[in-house]
C-alpha positions as CSV (number, residue, x, y, z in Angstrom):
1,X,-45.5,2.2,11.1
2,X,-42.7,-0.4,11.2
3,X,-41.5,1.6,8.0
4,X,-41.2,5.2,9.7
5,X,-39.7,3.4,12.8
6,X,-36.9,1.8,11.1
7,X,-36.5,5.1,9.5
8,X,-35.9,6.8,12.7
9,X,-33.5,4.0,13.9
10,X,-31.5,4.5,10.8
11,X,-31.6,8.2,11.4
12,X,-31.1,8.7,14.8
13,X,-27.7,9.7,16.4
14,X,-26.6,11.5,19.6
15,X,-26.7,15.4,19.9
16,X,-23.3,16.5,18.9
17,X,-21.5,19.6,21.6
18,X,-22.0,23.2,19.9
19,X,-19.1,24.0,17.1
20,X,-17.1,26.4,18.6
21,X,-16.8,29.8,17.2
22,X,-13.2,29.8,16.0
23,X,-13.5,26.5,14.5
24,X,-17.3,27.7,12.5
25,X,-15.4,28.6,9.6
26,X,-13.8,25.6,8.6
27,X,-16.9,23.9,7.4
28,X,-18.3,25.6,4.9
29,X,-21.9,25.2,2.6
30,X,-21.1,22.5,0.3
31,X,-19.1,20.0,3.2
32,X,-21.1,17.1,4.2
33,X,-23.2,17.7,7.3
34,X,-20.8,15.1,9.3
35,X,-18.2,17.2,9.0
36,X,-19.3,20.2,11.3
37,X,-20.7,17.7,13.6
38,X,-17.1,15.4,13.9
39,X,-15.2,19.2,14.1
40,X,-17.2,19.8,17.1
41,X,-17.1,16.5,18.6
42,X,-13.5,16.6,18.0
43,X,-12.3,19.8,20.1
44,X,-15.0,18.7,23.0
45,X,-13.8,16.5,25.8
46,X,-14.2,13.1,25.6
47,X,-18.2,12.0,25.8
48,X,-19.1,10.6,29.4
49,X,-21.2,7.7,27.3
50,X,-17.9,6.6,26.1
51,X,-15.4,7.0,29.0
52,X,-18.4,4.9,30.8
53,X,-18.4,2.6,27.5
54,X,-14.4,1.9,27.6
55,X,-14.6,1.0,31.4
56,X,-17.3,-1.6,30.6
57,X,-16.3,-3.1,27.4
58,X,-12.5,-2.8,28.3
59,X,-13.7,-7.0,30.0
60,X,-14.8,-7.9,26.6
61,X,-11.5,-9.5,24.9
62,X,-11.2,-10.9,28.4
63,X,-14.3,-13.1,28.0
64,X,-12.2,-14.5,24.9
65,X,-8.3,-14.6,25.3
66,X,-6.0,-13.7,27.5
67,X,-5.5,-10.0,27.4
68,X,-1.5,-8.9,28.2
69,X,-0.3,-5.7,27.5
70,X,3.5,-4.8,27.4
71,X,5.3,-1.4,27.2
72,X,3.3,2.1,28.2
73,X,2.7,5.8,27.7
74,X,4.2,8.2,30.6
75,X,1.7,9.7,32.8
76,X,2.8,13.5,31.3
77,X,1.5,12.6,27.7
78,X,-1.7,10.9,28.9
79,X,-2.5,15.0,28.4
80,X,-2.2,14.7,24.8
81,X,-1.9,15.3,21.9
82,X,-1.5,11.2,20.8
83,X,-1.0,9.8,17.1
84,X,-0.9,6.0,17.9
85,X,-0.6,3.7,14.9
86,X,-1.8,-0.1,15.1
87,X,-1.2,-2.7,13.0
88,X,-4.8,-4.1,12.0
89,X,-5.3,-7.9,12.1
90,X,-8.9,-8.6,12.4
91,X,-12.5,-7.5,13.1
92,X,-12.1,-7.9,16.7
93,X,-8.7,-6.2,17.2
94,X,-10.8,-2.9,17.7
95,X,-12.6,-4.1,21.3
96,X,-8.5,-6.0,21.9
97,X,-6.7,-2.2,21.7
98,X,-9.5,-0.3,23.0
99,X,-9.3,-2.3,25.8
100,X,-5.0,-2.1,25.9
101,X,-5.2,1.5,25.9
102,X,-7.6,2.1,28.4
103,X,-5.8,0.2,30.9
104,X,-2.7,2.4,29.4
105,X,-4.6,5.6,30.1
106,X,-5.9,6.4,27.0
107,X,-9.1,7.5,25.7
108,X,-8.9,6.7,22.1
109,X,-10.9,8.4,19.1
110,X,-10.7,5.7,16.5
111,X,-10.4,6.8,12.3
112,X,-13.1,4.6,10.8
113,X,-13.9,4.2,7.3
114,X,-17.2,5.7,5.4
115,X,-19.0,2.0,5.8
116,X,-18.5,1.8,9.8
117,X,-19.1,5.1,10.3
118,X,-22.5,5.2,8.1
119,X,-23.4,1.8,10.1
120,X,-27.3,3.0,11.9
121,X,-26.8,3.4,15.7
122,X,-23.4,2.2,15.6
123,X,-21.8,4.1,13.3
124,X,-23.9,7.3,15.5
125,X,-22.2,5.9,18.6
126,X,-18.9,6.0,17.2
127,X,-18.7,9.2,15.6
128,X,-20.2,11.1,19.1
129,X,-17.3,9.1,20.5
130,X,-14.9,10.9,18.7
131,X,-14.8,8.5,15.4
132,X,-13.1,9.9,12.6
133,X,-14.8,9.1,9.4
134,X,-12.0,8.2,6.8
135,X,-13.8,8.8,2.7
136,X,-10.6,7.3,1.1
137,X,-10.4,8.2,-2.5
138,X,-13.2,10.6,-2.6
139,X,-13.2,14.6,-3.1
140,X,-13.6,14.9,1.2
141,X,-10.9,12.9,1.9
142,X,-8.7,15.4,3.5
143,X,-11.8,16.4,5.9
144,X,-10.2,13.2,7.8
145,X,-6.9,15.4,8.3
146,X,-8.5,18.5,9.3
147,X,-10.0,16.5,12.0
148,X,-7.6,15.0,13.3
149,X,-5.7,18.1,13.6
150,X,-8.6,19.8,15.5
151,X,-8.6,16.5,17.9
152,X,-4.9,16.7,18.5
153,X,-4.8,20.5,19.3
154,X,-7.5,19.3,22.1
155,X,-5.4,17.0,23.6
156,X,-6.8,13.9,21.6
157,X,-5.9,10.3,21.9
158,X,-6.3,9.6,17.8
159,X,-5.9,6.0,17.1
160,X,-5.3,4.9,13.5
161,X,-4.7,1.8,11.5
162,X,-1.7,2.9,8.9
163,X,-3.0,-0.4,6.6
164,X,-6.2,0.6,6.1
165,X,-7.3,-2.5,6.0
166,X,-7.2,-5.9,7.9
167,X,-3.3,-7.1,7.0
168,X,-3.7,-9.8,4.1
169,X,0.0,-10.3,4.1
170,X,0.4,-14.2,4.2
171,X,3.0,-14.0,6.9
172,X,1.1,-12.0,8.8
173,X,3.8,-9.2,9.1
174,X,2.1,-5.4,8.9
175,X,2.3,-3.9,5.2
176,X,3.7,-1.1,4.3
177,X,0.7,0.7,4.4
178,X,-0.9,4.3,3.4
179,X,0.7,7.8,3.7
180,X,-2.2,8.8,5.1
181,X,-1.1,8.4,9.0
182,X,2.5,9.9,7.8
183,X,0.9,13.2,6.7
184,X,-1.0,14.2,9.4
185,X,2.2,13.2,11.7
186,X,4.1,15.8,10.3
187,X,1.2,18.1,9.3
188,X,0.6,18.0,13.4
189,X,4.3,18.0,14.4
190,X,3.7,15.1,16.9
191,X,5.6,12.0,17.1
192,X,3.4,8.3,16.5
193,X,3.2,5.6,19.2
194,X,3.2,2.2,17.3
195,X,0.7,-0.1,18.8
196,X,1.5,-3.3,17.8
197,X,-0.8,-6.4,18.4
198,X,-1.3,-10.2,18.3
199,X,-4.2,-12.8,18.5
200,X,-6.9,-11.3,18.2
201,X,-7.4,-12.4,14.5
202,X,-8.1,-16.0,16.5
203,X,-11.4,-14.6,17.4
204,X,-13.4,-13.6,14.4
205,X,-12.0,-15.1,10.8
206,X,-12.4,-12.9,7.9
207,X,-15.1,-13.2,6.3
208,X,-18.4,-12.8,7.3
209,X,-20.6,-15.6,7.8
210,X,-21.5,-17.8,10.2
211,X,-17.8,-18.7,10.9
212,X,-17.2,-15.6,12.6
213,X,-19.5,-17.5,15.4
214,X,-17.6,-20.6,15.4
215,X,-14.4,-18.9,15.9
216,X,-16.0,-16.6,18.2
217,X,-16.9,-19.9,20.8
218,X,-13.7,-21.8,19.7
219,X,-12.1,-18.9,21.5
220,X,-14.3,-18.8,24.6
221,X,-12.9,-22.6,24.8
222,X,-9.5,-21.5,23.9
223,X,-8.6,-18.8,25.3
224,X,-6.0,-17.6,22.9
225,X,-3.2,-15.0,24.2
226,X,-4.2,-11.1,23.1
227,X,-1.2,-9.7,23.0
228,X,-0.8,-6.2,22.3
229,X,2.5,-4.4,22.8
230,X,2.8,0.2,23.0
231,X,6.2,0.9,21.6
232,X,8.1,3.9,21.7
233,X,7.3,6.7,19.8
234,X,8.6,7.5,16.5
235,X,9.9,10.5,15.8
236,X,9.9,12.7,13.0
237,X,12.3,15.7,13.7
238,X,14.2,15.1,10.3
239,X,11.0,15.4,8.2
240,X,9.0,17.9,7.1
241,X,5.1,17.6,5.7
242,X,4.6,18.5,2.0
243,X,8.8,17.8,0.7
244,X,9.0,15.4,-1.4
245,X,9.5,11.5,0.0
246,X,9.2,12.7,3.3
247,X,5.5,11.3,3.9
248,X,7.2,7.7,2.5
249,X,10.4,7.3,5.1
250,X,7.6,8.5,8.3
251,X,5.1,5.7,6.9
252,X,8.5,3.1,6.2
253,X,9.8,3.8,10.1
254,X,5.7,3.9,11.5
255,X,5.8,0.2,9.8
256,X,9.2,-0.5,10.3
257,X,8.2,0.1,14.8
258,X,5.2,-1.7,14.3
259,X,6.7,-4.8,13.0
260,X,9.4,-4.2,15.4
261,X,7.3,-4.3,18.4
262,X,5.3,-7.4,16.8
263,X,8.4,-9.6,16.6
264,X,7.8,-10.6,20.7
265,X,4.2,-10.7,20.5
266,X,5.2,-14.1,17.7
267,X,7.9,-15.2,19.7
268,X,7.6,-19.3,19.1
269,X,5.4,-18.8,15.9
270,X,6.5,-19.5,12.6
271,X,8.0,-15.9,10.7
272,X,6.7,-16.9,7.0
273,X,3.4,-17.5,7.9
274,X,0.8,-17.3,10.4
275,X,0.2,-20.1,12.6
276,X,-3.5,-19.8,13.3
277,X,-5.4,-21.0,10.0
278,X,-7.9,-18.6,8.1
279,X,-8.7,-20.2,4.9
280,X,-11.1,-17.5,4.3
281,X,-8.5,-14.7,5.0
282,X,-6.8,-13.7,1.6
283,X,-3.1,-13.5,0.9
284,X,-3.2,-10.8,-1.5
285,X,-0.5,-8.0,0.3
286,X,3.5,-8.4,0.9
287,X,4.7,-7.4,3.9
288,X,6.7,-4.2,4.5
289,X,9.5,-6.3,6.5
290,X,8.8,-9.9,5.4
291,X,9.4,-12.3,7.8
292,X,9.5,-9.0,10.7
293,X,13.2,-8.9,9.8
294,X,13.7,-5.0,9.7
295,X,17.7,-3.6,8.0
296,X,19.3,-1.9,11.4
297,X,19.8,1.3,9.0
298,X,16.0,2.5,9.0
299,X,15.7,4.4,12.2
């Protein structure tokens, strides 16, 4: 009994929108079943559970910092299509820009990666909410970028994180990251809108144990600054998808905004390193601009 009922739990997920006709032949026999279901959820409007979810949750970082949000997308794009790009700095940074961008308008579909999105009830919550499963490395990998473009020809709000990864830069600048966000900028012809953001990593530490909870209540007491900043966009006009170095100079100037629009966000905190203290946060990665100092010559 418990057995078939934990079964269900781990099974269970939302009923996705019918796949539209015109998109039906994109997912063929031997794709994954996720993928029909995500192609579908991706040209639908957004779900009503998750426009009600955003306007609840959006007063969870507030229950733990002090949320301020800087900078702003005009009302005539709230439309879409949006490609925004954020730097990634912890495991709460997620509930810190969802919360940003719905007070900025936006109803974001978050890429995830294979483990989040394969999480039971969760990871079934997130991919009805638009989630975009991300199976780096694997032979579906580019199912990600046909996704996205189906999302983005709805009018989507696609939110990515270019590092893939929590940053484990020691100074805490963004890295350089993946090619991955580059491509499906100039695959969709849109331009990116850096998201750049600060504090939240004060919340959660690293790893996971049962110091996530002790930094989790040293916040309540604290209440550190969340500060997340929406730059201008970054445009892409001189580019074009599939030459040769092109993908690399739209992921150097998505990292080179991003570290720009952190640099006021740290404003008072030491550039070589990060002032809060992680000991369980590795210091693996160098930063794309060290020290957020970025040469005037990349645009």
């Amino acid at each position: 009994m418990i057995g078939r009922l934990g079964a269900r739990i781990r099974d269970w997920r939302p009923a996705p929108p019918p796949l539209p006709p015109e998109l039906a032949g994109l997912a063929g026999p031997d794709d994954p079943d996720w993928f029909a279901r995500e192609l579908a959820i991706a040209a639908a409007p957004p779900w009503w559970f998750w426009c009600g979810l955003l306007r609840t949750l959006h007063r969870v970082p507030g229950m733990f910092g002090r949320l301020e949000v800087t900078g702003g997308i005009p009302e005539e794009w709230l439309d879409g299509p949006l490609l925004l790009a954020v730097n990634h700095i912890g495991d709460f940074d997620t509930f810190v820009v969802a919360a940003a961008l719905h007070r900025a308008g936006v109803t974001p579909r978050f890429m995830a990666t294979r483990g989040i999105m394969t999480a039971p009830v969760a990871g079934a919550l997130l991919e009805r909410s638009g989630g975009i499963r991300v199976d780096r490395g694997t032979d579906v990998a580019a199912h990600a970028l046909r996704v996205t473009r189906v999302a983005l020809a709805a009018g989507g709000h696609v939110v990515a994180y270019p590092e893939g990864r929590v940053g484990l830069t020691p100074d805490g600048w963004p890295e350089r990251g993946r090619t991955g966000l580059a491509r499906m900028a100039l695959a969709a012809d849109v331009p990116v809108i850096p998201v750049s953001q600060w504090g939240a990593h004060e919340v959660l530490q690293y790893a996971n144990d049962w110091g996530k909870l002790r930094t989790a209540l040293r916040a309540l007491w604290r209440q550190p600054a969340l500060r997340v900043h929406i730059g201008a966009p970054v445009y892409f006009e001189d580019l074009a998808p599939g030459r040769v170095g092109d993908a690399n100079r739209a992921r150097v100037r998505i990292a080179a905004a991003l570290t720009r629009g952190l640099a006021p966000l740290r404003a008072g905190e030491p550039a070589d390193r990060i002032a809060f203290a992680d000991p369980t946060r590795p210091t693996s990665a160098v930063a794309a601009f060290p020290g957020g100092v970025v040469p005037e010559d990349i645009p």
